[in-house]
Backbone as XML, in Angstrom:
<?xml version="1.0"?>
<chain id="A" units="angstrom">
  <residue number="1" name="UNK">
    <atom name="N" x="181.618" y="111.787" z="218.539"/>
    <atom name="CA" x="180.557" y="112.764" z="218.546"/>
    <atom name="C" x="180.626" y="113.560" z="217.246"/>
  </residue>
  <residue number="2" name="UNK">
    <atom name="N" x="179.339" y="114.011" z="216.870"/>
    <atom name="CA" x="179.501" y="114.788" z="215.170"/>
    <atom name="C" x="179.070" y="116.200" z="215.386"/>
  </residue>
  <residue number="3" name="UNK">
    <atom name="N" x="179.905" y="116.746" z="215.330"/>
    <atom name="CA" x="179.878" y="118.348" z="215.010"/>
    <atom name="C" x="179.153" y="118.573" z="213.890"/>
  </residue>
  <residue number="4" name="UNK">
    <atom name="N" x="178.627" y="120.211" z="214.088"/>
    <atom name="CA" x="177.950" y="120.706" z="212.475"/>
    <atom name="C" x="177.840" y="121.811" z="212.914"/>
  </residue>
  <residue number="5" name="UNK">
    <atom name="N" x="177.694" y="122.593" z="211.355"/>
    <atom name="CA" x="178.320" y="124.344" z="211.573"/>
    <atom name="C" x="176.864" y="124.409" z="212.487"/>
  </residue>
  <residue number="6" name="UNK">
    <atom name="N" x="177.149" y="125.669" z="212.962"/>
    <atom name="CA" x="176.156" y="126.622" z="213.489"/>
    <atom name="C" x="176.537" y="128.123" z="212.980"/>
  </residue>
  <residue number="7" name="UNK">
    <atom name="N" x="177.750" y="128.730" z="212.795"/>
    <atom name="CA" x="177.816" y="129.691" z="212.398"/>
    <atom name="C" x="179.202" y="130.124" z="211.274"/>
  </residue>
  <residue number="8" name="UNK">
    <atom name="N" x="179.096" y="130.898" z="210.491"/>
    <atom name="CA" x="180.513" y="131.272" z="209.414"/>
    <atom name="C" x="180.553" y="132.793" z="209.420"/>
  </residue>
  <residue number="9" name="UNK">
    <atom name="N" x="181.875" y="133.351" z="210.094"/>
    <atom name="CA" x="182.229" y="134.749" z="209.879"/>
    <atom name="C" x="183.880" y="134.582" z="209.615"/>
  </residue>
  <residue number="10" name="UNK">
    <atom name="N" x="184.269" y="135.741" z="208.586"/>
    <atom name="CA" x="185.323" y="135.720" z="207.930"/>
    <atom name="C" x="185.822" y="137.101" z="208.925"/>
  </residue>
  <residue number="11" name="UNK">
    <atom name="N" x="185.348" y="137.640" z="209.850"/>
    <atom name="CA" x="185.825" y="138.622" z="211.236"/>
    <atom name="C" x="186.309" y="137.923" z="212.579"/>
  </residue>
  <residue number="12" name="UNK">
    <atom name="N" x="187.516" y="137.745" z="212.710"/>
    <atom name="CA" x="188.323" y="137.632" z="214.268"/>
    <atom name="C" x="187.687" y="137.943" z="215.324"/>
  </residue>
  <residue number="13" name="UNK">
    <atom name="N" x="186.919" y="139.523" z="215.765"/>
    <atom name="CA" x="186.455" y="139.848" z="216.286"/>
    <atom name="C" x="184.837" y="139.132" z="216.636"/>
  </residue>
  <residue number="14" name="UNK">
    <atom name="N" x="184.438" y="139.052" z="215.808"/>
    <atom name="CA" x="182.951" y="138.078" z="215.471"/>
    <atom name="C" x="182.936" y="136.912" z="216.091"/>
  </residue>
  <residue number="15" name="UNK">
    <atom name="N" x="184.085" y="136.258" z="215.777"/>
    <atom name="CA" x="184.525" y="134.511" z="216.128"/>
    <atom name="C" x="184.576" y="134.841" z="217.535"/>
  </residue>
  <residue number="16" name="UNK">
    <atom name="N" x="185.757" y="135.336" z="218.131"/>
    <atom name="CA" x="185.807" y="135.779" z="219.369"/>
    <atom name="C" x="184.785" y="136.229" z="220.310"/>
  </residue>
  <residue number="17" name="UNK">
    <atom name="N" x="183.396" y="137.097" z="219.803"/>
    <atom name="CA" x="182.235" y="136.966" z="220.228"/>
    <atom name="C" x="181.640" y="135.717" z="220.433"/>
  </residue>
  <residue number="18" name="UNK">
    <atom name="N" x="181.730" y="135.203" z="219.516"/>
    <atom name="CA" x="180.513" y="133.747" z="219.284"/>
    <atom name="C" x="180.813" y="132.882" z="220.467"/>
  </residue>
  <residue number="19" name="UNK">
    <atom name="N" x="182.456" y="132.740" z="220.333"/>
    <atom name="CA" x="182.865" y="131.713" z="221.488"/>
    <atom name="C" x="182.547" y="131.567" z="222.676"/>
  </residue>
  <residue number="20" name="UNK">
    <atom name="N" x="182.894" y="133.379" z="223.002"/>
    <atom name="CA" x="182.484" y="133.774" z="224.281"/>
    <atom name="C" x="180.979" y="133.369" z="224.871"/>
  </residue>
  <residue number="21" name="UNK">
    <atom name="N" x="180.138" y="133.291" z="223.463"/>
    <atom name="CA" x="178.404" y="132.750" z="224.160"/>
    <atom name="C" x="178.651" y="131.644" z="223.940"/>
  </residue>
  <residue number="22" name="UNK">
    <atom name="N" x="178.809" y="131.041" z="223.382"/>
    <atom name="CA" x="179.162" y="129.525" z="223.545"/>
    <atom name="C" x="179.574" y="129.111" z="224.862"/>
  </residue>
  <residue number="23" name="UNK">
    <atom name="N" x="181.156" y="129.233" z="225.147"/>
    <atom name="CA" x="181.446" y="129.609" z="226.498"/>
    <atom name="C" x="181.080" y="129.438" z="227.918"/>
  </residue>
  <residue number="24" name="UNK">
    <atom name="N" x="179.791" y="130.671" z="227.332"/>
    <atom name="CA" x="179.086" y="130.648" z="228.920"/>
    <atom name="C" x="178.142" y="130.343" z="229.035"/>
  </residue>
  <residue number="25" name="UNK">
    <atom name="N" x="177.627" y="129.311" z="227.444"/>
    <atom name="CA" x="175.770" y="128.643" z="227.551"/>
    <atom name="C" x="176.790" y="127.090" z="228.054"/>
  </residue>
  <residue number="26" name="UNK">
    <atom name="N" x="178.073" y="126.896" z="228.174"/>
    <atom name="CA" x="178.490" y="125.488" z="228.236"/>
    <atom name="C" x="178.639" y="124.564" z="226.824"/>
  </residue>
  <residue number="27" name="UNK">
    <atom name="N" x="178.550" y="124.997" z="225.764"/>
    <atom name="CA" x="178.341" y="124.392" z="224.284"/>
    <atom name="C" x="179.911" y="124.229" z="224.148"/>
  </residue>
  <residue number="28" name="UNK">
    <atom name="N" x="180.163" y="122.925" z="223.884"/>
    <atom name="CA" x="181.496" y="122.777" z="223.470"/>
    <atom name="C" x="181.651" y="123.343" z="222.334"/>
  </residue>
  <residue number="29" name="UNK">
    <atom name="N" x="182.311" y="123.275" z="221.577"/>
    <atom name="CA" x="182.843" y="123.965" z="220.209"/>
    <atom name="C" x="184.258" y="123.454" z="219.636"/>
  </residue>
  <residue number="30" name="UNK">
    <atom name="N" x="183.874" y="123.695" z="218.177"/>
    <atom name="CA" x="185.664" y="123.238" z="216.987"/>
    <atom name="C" x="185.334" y="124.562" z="215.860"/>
  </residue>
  <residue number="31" name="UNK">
    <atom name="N" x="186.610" y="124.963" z="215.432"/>
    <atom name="CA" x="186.550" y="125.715" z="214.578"/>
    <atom name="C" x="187.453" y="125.749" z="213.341"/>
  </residue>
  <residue number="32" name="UNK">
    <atom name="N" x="187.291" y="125.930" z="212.131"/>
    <atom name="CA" x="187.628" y="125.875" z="211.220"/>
    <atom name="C" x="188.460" y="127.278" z="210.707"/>
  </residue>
  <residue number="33" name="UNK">
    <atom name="N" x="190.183" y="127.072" z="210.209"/>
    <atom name="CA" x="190.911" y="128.017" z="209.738"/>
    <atom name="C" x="190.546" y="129.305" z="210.715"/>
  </residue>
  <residue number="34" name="UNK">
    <atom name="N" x="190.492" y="129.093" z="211.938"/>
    <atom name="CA" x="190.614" y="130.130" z="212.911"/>
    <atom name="C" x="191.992" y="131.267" z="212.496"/>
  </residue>
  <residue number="35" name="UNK">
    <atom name="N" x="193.309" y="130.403" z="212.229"/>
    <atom name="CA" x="194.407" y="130.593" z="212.311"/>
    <atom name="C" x="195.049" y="131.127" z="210.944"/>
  </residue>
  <residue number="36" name="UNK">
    <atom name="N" x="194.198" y="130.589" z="209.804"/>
    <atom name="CA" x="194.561" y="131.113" z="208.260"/>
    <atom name="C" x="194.664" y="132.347" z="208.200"/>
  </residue>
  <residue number="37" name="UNK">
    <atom name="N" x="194.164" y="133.862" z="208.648"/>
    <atom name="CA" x="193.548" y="135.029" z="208.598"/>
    <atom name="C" x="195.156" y="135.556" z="208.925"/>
  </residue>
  <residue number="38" name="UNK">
    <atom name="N" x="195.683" y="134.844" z="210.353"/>
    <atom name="CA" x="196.622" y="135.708" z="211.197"/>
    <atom name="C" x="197.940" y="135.193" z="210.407"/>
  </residue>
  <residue number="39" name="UNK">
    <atom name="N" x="197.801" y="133.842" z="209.882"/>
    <atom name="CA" x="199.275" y="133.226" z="209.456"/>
    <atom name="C" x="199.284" y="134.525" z="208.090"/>
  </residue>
  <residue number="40" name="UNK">
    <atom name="N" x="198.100" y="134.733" z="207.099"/>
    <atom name="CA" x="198.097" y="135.367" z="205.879"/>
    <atom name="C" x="198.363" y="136.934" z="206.765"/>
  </residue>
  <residue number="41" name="UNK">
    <atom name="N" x="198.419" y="137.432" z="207.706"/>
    <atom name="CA" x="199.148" y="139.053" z="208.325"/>
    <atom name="C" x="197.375" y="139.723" z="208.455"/>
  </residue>
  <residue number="42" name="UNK">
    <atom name="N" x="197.037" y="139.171" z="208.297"/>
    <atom name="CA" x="195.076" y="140.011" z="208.304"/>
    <atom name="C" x="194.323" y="139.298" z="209.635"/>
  </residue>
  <residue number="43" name="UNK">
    <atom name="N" x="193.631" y="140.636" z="210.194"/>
    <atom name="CA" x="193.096" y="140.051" z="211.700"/>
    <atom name="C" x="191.698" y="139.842" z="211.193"/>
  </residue>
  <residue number="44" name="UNK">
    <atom name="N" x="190.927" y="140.611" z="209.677"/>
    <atom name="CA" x="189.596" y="140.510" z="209.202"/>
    <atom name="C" x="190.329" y="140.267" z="207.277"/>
  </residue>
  <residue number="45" name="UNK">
    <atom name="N" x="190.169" y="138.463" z="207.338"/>
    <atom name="CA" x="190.147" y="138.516" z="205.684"/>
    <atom name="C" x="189.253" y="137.861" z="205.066"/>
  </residue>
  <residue number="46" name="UNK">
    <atom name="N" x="190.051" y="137.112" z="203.825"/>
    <atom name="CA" x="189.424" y="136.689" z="203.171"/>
    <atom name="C" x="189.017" y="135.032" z="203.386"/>
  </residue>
  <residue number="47" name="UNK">
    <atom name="N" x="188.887" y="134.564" z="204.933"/>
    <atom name="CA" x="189.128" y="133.332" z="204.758"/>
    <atom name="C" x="187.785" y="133.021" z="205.782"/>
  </residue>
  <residue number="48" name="UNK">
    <atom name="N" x="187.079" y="132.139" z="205.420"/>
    <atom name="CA" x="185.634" y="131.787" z="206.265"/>
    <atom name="C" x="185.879" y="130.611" z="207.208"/>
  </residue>
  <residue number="49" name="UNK">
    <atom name="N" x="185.772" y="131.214" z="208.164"/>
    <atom name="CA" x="185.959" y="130.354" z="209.229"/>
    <atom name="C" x="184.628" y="130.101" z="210.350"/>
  </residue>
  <residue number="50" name="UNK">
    <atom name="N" x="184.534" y="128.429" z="210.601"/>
    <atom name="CA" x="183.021" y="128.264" z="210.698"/>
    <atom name="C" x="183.146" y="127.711" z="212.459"/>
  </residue>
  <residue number="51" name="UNK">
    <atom name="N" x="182.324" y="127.691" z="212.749"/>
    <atom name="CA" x="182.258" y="127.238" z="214.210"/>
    <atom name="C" x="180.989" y="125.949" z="214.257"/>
  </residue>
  <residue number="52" name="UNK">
    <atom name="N" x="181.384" y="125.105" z="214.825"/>
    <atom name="CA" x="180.932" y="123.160" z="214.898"/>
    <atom name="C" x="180.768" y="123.335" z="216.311"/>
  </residue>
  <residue number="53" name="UNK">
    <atom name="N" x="179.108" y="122.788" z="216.147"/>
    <atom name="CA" x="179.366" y="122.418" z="217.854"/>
    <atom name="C" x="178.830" y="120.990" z="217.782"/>
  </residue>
  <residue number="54" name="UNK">
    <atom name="N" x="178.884" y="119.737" z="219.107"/>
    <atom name="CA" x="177.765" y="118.912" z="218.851"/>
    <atom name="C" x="176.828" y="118.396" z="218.492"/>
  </residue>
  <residue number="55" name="UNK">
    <atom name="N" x="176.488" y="118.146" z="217.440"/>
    <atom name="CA" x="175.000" y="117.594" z="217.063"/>
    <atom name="C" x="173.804" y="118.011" z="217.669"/>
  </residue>
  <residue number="56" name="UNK">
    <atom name="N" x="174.003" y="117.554" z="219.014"/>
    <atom name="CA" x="172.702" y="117.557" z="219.488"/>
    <atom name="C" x="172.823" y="119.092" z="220.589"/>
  </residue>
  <residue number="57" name="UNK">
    <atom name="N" x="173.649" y="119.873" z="220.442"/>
    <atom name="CA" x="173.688" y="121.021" z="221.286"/>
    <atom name="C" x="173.131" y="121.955" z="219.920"/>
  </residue>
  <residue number="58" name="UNK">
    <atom name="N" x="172.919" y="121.649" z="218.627"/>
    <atom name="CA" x="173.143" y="122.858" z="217.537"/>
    <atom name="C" x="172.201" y="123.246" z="217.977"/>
  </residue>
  <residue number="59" name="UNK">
    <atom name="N" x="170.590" y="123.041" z="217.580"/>
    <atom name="CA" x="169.528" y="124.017" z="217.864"/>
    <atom name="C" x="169.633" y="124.997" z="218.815"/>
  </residue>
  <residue number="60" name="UNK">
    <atom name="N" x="170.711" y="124.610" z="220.118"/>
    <atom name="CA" x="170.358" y="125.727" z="220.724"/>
    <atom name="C" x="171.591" y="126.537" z="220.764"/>
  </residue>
  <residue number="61" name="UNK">
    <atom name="N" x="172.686" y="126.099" z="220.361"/>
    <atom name="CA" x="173.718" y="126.823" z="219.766"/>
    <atom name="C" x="172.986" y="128.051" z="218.898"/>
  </residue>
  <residue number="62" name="UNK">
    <atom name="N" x="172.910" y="127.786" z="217.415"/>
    <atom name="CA" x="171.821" y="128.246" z="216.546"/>
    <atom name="C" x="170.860" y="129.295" z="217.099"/>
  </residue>
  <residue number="63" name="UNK">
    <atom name="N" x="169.911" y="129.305" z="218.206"/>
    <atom name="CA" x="169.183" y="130.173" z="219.136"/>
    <atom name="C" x="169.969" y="131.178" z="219.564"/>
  </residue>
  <residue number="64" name="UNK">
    <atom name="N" x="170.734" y="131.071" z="219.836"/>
    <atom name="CA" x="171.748" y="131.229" z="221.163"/>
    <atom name="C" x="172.702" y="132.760" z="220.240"/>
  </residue>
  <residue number="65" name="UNK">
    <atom name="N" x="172.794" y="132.400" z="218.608"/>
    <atom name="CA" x="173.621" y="132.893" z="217.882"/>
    <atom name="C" x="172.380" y="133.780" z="217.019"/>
  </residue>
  <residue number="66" name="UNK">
    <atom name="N" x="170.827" y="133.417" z="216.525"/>
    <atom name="CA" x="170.462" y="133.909" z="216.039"/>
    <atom name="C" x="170.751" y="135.377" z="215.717"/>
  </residue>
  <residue number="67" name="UNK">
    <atom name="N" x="171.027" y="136.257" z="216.436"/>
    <atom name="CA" x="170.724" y="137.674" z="216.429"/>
    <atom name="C" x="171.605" y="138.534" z="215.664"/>
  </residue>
  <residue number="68" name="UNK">
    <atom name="N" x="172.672" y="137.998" z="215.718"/>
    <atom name="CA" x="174.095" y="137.942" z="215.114"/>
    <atom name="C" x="174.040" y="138.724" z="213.874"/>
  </residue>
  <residue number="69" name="UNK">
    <atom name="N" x="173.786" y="138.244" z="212.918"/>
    <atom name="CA" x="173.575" y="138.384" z="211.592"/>
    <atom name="C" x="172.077" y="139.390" z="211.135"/>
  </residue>
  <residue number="70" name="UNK">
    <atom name="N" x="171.854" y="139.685" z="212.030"/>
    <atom name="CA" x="170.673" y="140.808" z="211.825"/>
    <atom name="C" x="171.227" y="142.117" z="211.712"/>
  </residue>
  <residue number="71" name="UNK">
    <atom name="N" x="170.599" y="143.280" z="210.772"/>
    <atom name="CA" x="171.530" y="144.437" z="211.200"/>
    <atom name="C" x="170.873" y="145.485" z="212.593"/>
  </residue>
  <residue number="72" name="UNK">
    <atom name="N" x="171.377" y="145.913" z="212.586"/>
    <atom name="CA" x="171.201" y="147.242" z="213.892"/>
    <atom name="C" x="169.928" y="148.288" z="213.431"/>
  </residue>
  <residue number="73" name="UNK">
    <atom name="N" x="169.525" y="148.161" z="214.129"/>
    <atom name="CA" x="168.268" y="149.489" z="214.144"/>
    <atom name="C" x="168.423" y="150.545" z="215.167"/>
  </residue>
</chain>
């Protein structure tokens, strides 16, 4: 099966969000240098870590994540 990003945050906290909707829409998921941030002593650094889901789950992965990256009003 072929994974492809749906989303990139260099925040622990962020990732940990995303999953959680992932999670509970059922979207499997893989993630990239999850673990680089904590091995380097930093819980928010310098390292971009991306989240892959299925191919054919992205669009609604993608939906699912839109809002994310918008700021606050």
């Amino acid at each position: 099966m072929k994974y492809v990003r749906v989303f990139s945050t260099n925040k622990q906290s962020q990732l940990a969000f995303v999953k959680s909707l992932l999670i509970a829409a059922g979207i499997d998921y893989q993630t990239t240098n999850e673990n680089l941030n904590l091995v380097h002593g930093m819980a928010d650094g310098y390292t971009l870590m991306d989240v892959l889901v299925p191919k054919d789950r992205a669009d609604e992965a993608r939906e699912l994540l839109k809002d994310l990256d918008r700021p606050r009003e």
